[in-house]
C-alpha positions as CSV (number, residue, x, y, z in Angstrom):
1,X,209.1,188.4,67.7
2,X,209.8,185.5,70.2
3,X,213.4,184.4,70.2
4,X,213.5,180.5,70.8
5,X,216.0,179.7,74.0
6,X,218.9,177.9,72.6
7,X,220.0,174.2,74.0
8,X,223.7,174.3,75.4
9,X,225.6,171.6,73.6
10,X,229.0,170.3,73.9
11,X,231.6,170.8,71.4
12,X,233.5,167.9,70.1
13,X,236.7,168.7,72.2
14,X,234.3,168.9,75.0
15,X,232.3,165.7,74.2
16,X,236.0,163.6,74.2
17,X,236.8,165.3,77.8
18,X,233.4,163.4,78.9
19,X,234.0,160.2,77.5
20,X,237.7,160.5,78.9
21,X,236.6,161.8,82.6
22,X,233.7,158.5,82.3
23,X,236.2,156.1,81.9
24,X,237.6,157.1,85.3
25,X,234.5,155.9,87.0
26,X,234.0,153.0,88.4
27,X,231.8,151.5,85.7
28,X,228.2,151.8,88.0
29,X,228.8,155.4,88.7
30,X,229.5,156.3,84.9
31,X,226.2,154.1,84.1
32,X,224.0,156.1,86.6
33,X,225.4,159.4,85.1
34,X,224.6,158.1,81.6
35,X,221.3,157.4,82.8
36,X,220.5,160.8,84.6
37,X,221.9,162.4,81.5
38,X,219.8,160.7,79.5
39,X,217.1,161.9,81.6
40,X,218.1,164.9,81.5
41,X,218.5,165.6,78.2
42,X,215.2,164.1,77.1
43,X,213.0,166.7,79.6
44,X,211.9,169.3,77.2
45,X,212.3,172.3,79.9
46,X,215.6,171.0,81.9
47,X,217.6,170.5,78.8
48,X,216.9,173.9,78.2
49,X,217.9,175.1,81.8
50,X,221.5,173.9,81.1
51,X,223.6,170.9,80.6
52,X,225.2,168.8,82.7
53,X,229.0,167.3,82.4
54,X,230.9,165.8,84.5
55,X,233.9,168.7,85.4
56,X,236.5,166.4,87.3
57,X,236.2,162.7,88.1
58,X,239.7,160.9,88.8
59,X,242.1,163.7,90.3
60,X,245.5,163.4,90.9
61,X,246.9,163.9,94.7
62,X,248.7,167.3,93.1
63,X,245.6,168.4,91.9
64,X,243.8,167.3,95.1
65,X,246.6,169.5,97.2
66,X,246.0,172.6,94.9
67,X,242.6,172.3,95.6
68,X,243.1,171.7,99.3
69,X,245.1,175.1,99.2
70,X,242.1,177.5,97.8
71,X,240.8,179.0,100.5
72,X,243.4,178.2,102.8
73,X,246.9,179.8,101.2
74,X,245.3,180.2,97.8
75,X,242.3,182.7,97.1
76,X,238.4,181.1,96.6
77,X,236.7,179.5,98.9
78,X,237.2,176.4,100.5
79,X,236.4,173.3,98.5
80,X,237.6,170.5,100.1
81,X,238.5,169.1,103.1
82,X,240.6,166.4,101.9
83,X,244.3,166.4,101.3
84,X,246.0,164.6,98.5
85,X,245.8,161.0,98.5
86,X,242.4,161.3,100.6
87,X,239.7,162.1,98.5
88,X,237.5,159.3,97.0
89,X,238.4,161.3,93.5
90,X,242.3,160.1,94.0
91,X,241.2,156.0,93.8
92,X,241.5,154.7,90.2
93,X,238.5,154.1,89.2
94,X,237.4,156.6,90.8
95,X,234.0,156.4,92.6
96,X,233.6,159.9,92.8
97,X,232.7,162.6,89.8
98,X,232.2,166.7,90.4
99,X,229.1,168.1,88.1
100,X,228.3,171.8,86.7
101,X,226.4,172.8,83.7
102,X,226.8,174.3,80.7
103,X,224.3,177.2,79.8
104,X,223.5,178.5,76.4
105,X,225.0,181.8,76.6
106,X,228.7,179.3,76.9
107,X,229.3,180.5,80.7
108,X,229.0,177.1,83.5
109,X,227.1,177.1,86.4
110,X,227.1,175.3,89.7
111,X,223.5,176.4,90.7
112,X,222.3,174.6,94.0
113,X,218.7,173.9,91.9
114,X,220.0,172.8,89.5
115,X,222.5,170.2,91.0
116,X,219.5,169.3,93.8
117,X,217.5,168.4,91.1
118,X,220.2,166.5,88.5
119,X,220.9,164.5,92.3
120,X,217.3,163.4,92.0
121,X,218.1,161.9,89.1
122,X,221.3,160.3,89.5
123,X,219.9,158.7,92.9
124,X,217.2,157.5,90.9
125,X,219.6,155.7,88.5
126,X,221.4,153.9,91.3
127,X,220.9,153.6,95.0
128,X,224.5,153.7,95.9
129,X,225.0,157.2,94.4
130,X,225.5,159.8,97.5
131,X,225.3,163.4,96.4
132,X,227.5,165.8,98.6
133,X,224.7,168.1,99.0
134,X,223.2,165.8,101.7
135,X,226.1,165.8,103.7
136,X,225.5,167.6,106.8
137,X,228.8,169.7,107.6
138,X,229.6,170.3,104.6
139,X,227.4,171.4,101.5
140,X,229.8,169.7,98.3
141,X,226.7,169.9,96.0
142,X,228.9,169.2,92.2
143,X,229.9,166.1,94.2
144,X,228.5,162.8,93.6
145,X,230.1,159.4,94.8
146,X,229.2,155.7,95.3
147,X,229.6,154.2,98.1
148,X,232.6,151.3,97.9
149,X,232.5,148.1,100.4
150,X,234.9,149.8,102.7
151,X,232.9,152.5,103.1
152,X,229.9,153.1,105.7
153,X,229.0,156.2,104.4
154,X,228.6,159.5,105.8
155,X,230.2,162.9,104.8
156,X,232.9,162.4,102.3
157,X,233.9,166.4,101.9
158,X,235.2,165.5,98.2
């Protein structure tokens, strides 16, 4: 007997944490996640391959020291490069979100194909959306950010 392959869903408590993260976002970047979401979910064989949710989008500069730490007087690897008060995710709005999926077995992934191929999507959805897996120095592939007037672009190392 076949088993069918379930479809990860969020539960309610996790469906409010989106809708509060998304109201971080400066309202394009929220729209072009909505829409590569929507995308998403309406492929038959990626839905199935996991679910994407957004996993931090506005981040205090506390949190944005804690997370400068890891890797440097914390264990984990390094994720950041940016120290509190200078990451794109410590503007409100924020134009910056971090991405990882949900499988159906309930454990979360940040698997490079998948991300590469949910960045397809959200470029698709909006031309100002960089996704930190292009950056050169520094591979930030949950990150995705839109570019604000100020900004030229380049690597922003979340």
């Amino acid at each position: 007997m076949v088993k069918e392959r379930q479809v990860p869903r969020l539960n309610a408590v996790q469906e409010q944490r989106q809708v509060v993260r998304l109201g971080q976002a400066v309202p394009y970047l929220a729209a072009a996640y909505r829409q590569a979401l929507g995308r998403w979910v309406g492929d038959p064989v990626l839905r199935l391959a996991g679910l994407p949710f957004v996993t931090e989008c506005y981040r205090s500069p506390e949190r944005q020291e804690e997370l400068y730490a890891q890797g440097r007087t914390k264990p984990g690897p390094i994720v950041t490069y940016k120290r509190g008060g200078q990451s794109n995710h410590n503007l409100s709005p924020t134009p910056a979100l971090d991405v990882a999926f949900l499988l159906a077995d309930g454990s979360v992934s940040w698997s490079g194909l998948l991300l590469s191929k949910f960045a397809r999507l959200m470029k698709a959805a909006d031309a100002r959306v960089v996704w930190g897996g292009d950056w050169v120095t520094f591979k930030d592939r949950p990150h995705f950010e839109v570019l604000t007037r100020e900004q030229k672009g380049g690597d922003g190392r979340g």
